[in-house]
PAZANU-342094 format. One line per 4 residues: number of its first residue (from 1); for each residue x, y, z of N, C-alpha, C. Coordinates in pm, whole numbers, plus 50000, padded with zeros to 5 digits. Atoms other than C-alpha are relative to their C-alpha. Example, Ala and Ser with C-alpha at 12.3 -4.5 7.8 and 13.67 -1.06 7.14 Angstrom:
<recs>
1	50089,49881,50000,51230,49550,50780,50090,50120,50000 | 49918,49881,49994,51367,49894,50714,49923,50109,50073
</recs>
This chain:
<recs>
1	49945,50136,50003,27217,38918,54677,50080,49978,50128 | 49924,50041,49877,27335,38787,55014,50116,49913,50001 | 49831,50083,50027,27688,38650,55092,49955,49867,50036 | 49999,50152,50003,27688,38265,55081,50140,49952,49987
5	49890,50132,50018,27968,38039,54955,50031,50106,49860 | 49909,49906,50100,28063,38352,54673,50133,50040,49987 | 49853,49954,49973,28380,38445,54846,50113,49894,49952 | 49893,50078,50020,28488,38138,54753,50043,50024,49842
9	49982,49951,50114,28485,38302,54398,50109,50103,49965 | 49855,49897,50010,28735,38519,54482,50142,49958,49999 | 49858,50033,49990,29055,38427,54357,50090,50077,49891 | 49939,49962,50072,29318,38566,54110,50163,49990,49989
13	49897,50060,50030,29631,38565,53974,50142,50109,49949 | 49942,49866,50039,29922,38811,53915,50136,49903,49884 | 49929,50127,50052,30118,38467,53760,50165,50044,50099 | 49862,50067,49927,30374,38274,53988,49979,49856,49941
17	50000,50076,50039,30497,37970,53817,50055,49929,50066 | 49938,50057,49939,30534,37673,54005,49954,49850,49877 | 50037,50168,50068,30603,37338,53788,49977,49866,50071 | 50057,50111,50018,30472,37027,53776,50012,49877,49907
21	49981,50094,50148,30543,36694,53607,49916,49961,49930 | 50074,50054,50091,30388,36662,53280,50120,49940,49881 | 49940,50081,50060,30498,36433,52970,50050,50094,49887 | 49919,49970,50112,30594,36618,52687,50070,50175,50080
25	49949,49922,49990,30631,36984,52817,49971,50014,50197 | 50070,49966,49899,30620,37164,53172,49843,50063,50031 | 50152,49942,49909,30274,37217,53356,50009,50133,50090 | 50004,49881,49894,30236,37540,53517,49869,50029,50096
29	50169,49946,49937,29975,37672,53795,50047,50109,50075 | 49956,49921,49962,29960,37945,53954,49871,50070,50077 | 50094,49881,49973,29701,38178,54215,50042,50086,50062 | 49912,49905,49902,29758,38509,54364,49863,50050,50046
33	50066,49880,49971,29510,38738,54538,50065,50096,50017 | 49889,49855,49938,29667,39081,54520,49899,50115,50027 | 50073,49908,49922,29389,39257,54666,49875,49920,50109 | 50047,50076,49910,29240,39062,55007,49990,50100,50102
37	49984,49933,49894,29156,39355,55209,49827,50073,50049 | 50079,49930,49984,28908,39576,55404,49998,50127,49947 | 49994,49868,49992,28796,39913,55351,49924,50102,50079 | 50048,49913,49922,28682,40182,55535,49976,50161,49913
41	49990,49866,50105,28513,40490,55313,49978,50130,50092 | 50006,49875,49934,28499,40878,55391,49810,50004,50041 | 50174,49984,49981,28090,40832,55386,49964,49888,50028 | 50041,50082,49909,28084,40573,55619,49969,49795,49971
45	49997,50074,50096,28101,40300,55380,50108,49848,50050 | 49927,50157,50005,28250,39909,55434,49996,49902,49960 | 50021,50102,50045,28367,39674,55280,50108,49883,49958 | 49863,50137,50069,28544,39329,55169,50030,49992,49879
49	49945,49984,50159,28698,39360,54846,50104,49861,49972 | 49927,50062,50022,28878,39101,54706,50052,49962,49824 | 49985,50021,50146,29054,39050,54334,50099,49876,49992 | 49910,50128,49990,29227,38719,54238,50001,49930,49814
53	49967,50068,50118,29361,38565,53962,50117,49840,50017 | 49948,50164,49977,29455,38188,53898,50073,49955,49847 | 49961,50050,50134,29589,37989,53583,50080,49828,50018 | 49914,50172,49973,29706,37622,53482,50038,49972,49822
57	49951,49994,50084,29902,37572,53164,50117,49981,49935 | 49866,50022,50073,30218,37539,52950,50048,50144,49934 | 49941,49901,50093,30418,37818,52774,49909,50032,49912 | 50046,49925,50100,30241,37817,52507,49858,49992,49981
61	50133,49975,49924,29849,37770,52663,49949,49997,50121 | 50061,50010,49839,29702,37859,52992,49812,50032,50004 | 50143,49981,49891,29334,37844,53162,50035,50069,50040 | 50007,49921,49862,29267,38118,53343,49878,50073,50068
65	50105,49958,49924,29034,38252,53581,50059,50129,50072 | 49990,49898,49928,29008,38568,53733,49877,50057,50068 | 50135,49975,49918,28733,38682,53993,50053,50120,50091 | 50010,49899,49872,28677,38985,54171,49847,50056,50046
69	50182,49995,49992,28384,39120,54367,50056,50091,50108 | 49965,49920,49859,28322,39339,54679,49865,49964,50083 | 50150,50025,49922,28036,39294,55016,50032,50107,50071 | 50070,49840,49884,27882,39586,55143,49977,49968,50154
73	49993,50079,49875,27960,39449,55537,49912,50080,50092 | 50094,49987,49963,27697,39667,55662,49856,49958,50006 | 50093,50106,50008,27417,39488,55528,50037,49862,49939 | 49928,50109,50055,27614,39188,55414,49947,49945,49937
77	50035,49979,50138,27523,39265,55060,50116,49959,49904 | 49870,49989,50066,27732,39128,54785,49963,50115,49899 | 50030,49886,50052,27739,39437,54614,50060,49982,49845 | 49943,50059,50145,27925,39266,54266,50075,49919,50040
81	49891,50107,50022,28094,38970,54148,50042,50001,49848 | 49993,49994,50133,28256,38921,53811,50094,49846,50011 | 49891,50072,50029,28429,38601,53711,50000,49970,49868 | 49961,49971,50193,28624,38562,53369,50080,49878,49980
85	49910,50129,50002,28748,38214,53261,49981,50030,49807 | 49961,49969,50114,28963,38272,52960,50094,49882,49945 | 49889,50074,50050,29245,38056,52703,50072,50145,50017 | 49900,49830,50034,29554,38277,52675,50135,49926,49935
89	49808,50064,50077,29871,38236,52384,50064,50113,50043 | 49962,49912,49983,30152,38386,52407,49989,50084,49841 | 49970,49925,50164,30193,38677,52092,50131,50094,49976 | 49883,49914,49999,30519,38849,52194,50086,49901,50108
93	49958,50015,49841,30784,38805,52467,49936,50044,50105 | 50067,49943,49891,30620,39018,52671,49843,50031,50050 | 50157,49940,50019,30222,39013,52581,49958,49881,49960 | 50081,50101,50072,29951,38746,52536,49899,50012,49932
97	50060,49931,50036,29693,38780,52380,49842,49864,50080 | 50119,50055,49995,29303,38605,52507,49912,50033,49976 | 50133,50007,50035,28972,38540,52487,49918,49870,50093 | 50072,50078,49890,28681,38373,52710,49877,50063,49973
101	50080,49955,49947,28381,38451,52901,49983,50020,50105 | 50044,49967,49872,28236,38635,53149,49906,50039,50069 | 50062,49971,49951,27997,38658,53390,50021,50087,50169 | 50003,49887,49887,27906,38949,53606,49873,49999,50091
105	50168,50001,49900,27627,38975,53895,50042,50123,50049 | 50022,49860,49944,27595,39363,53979,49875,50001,50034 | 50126,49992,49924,27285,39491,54177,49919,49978,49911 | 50145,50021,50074,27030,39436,53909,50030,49860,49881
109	50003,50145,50081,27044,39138,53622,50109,49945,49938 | 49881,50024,50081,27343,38942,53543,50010,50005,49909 | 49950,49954,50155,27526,38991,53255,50093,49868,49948 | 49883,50076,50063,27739,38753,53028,50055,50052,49906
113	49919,49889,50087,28031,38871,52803,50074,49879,49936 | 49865,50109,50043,28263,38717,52541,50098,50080,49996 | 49915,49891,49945,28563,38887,52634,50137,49911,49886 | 49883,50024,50064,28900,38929,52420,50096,50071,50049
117	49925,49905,49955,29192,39094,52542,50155,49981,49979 | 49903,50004,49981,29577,39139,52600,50047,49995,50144 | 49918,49997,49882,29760,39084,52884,50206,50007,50016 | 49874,50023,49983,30127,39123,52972,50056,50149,50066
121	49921,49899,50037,30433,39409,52979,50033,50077,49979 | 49968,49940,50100,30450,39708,52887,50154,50111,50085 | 49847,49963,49971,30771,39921,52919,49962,50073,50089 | 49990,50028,49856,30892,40003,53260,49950,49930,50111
125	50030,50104,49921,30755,39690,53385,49878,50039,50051 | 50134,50007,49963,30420,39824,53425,49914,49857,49958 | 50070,50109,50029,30158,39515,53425,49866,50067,49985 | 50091,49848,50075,29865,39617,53205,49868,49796,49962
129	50149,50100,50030,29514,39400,53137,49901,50077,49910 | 50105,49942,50095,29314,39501,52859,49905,49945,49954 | 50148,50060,50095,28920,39366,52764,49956,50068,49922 | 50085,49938,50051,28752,39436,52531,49849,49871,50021
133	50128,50042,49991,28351,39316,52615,49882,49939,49941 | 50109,49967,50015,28029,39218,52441,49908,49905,50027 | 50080,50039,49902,27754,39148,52630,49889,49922,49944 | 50084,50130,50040,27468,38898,52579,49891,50095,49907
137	50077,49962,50049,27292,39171,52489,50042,50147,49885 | 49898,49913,50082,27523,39342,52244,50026,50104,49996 | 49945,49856,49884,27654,39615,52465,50129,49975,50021 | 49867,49980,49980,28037,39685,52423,50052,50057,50099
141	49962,49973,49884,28256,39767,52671,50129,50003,49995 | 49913,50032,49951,28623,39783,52782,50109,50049,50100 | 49941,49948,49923,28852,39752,53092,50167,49998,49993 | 49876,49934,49987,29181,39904,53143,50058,49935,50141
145	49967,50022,49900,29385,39749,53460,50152,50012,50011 | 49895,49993,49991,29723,39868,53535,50050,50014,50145 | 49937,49950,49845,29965,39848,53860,50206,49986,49947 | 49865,49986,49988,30361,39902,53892,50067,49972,50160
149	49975,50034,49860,30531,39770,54192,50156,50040,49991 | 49883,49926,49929,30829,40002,54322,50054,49954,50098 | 49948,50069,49876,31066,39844,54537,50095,50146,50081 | 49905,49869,49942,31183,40091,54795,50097,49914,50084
153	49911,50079,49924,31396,39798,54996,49942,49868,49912 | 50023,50130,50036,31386,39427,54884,49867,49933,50098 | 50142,50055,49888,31074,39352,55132,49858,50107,49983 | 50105,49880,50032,30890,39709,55090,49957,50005,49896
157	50020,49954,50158,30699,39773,54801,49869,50054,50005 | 50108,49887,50046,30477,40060,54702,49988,49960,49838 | 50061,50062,50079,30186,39957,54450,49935,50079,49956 | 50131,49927,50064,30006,40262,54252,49948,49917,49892
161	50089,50057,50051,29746,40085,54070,49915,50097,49937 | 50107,49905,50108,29482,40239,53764,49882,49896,49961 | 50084,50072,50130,29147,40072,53629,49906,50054,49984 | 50059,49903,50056,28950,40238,53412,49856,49932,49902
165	50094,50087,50073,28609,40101,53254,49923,50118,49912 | 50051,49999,50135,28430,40181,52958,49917,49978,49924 | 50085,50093,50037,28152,40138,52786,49958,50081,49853 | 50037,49971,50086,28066,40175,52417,49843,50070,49970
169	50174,49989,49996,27682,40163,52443,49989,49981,50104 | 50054,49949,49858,27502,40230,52765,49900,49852,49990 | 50130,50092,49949,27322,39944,52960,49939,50061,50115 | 50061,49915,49935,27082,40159,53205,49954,49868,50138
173	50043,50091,49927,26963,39819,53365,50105,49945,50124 | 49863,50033,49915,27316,39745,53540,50055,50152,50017 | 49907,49867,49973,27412,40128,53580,50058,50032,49987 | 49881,50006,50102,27608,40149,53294,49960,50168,49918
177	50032,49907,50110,27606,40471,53097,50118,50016,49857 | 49902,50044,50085,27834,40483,52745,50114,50144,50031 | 49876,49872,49984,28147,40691,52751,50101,49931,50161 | 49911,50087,49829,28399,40626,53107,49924,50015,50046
181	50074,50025,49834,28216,40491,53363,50085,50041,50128 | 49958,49997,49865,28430,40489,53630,50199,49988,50006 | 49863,50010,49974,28816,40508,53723,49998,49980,50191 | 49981,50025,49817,28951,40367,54090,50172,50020,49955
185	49829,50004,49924,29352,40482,54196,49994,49935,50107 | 49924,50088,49845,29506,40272,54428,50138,50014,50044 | 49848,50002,49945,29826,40300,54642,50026,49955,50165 | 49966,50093,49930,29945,40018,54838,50118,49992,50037
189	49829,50009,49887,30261,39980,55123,49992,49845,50005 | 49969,50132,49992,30324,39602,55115,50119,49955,50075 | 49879,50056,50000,30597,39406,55291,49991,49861,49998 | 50031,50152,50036,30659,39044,55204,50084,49948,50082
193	49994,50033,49832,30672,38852,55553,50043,49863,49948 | 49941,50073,50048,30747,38519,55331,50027,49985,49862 | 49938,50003,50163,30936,38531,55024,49882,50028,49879 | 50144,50000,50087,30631,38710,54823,49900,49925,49981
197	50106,50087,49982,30390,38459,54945,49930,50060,50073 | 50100,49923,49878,30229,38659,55201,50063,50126,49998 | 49958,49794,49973,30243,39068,55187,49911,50024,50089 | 50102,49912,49945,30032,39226,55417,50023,50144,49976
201	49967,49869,50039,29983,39602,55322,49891,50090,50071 | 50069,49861,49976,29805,39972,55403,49990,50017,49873 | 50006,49934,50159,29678,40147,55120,49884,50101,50027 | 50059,49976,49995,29443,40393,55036,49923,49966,49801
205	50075,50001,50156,29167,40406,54675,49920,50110,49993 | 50094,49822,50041,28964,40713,54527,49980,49859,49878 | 50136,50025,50112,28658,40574,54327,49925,50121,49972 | 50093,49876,50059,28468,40806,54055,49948,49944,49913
209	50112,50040,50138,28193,40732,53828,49975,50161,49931 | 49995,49869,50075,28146,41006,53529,49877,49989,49950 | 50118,50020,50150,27863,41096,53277,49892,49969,50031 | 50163,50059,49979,27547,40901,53207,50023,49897,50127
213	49979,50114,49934,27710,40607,53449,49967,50105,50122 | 50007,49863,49866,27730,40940,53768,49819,49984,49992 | 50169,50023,49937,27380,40998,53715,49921,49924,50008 | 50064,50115,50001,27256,40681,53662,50038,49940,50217
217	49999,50022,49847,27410,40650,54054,49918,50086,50109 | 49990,49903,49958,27315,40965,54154,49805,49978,50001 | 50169,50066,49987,26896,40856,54085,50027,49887,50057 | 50033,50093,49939,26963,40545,54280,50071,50067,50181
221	49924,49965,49879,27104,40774,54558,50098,49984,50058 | 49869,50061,49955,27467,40643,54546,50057,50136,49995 | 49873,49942,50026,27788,40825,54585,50031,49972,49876 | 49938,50038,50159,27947,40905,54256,50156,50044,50031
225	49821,49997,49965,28341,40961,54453,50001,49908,50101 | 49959,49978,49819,28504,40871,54769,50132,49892,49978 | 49847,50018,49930,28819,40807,54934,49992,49889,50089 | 50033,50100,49915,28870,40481,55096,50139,49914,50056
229	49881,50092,49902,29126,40298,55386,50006,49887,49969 | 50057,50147,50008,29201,39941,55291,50134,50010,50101 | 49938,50081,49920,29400,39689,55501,49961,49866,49950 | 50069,50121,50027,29456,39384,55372,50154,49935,49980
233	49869,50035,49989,29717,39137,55275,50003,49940,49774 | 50022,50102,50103,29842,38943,54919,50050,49894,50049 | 50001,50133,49961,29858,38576,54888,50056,49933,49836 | 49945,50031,50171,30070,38411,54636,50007,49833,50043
237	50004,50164,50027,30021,37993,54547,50063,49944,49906
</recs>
C-alpha cells in the first residue's frame, strides 16, 4: 500500500483540555501526537512512525479517535495503519470506560473490530489503555498500552513506555498467531520547548514478536526483534 494522503490519519491524543463555549455544559477538544518521530533499526531498517490521539466532548461524553501507523521509508511502503473512533464515559475518577470501532490495514486484508476498553489511571500515575477486540471475522484480541512520564527537571522528562498485543484466536492472513504476539519498550528524553506543546525528544524501542505470530514472520522472511533509534518530537493542540 503506497503512502498517499494516510499520514494525514495520524493523529492522537494523550488528552489536553482546552474549552470552548457550549450552552448547557463545557465543550472540550483535545489532540496530541506523542509519538511523531523517525527511526533508524539495528538491521538497517526505516521508518516514520507516528501515534496520535484526538477527542471532542464534555465530562461526561467524548468522541475519540486514535490513529497510529508506521512507512517503511525505504520503499515508501505504508507498512500499517489502524484507526479507532470510539464514545468514552467516565466510570471512576480516574478510569473510563469505551467502546467503538476499528479499522486496521496491515500488509495483507483489512480488518474491522468492535473494540471495548478502559482507559485512564492507574496508581503512580501510570497512563494505561486497555482493548479488548473482535474482528469481523470473530477473532479476539487485546492491546495493552502503558507509559509513565518522570520528570527529572520541570522541562526534562524521561518516558518508558510498554504495549503488549494479544490475540485469543490466531488470524494467519494478517500475521497474527494466538497467544502474545508482540511486545515494543520504549524510552524517550523529551524537553518541552513550549509549555508542553512542543517536546522534541531521543529515544530508543526494542520490538519482539513471539510464538505462532514469530513464525508466521519468520516464513515471510521478517525480523522477529530489533533495536531501534527514534528522533522525533510531541505535539500537543
Amino acid at each position: 500500500m503506497k503512502v498517499r494522503n494516510w499520514i494525514l490519519g495520524g493523529f492522537s491524543l494523550s488528552i489536553s483540555l482546552l474549552p470552548i463555549a457550549a450552552q448547557s455544559e463545557e465543550l472540550y477538544y483535545g489532540v496530541q501526537f506523542e509519538e511523531f518521530e523517525y527511526r533508524a533499526g539495528e538491521h538497517g531498517e526505516q521508518r516514520f512512525v507516528w501515534d496520535a490521539d484526538s477527542f471532542i466532548g464534555t465530562d461526561e461524553l467524548k468522541l475519540r479517535w486514535k490513529s497510529n501507523g508506521e512507512v517503511a521509508l525505504e520503499e515508501n511502503n505504508l507498512e500499517g495503519l489502524s484507526n479507532q473512533l470510539s464514545l468514552q464515559v467516565p466510570v471512576s475518577d480516574f478510569w473510563d470506560f469505551k467502546a467503538g470501532v476499528q479499522l486496521d490495514s496491515p500488509e495483507g486484508p483489512d480488518r474491522w473490530y468492535g473494540v471495548a476498553g478502559l482507559t485512564g489511571l492507574a496508581p503512580q500515575w501510570i497512563e494505561m489503555d486497555l482493548d479488548f477486540l473482535v474482528s469481523e471475522k470473530g477473532k479476539a484480541s487485546a492491546v495493552l498500552d502503558m507509559e509513565y512520564e518522570l520528570l527529572i527537571t520541570n522541562y526534562l522528562i524521561l518516558t518508558p513506555s510498554l504495549e503488549v498485543m494479544g490475540a485469543f484466536s490466531g488470524d494467519p492472513e494478517i500475521g497474527v498467531g494466538s497467544g502474545i504476539n508482540s511486545t515494543e519498550l520504549g524510552l524517550r528524553l523529551s524537553y518541552d520547548l513550549v509549555d508542553r506543546t512542543f517536546s522534541p525528544y531521543v529515544g530508543v524501542a526494542y520490538e519482539r514478536s513471539y510464538g505462532e505470530t514469530a513464525d508466521l514472520a519468520r516464513d515471510e522472511g521478517e525480523e522477529t526483534s530489533s533495536w531501534q533509534f527514534a528522533i522525533g518530537a510531541k505535539f500537543l493542540f
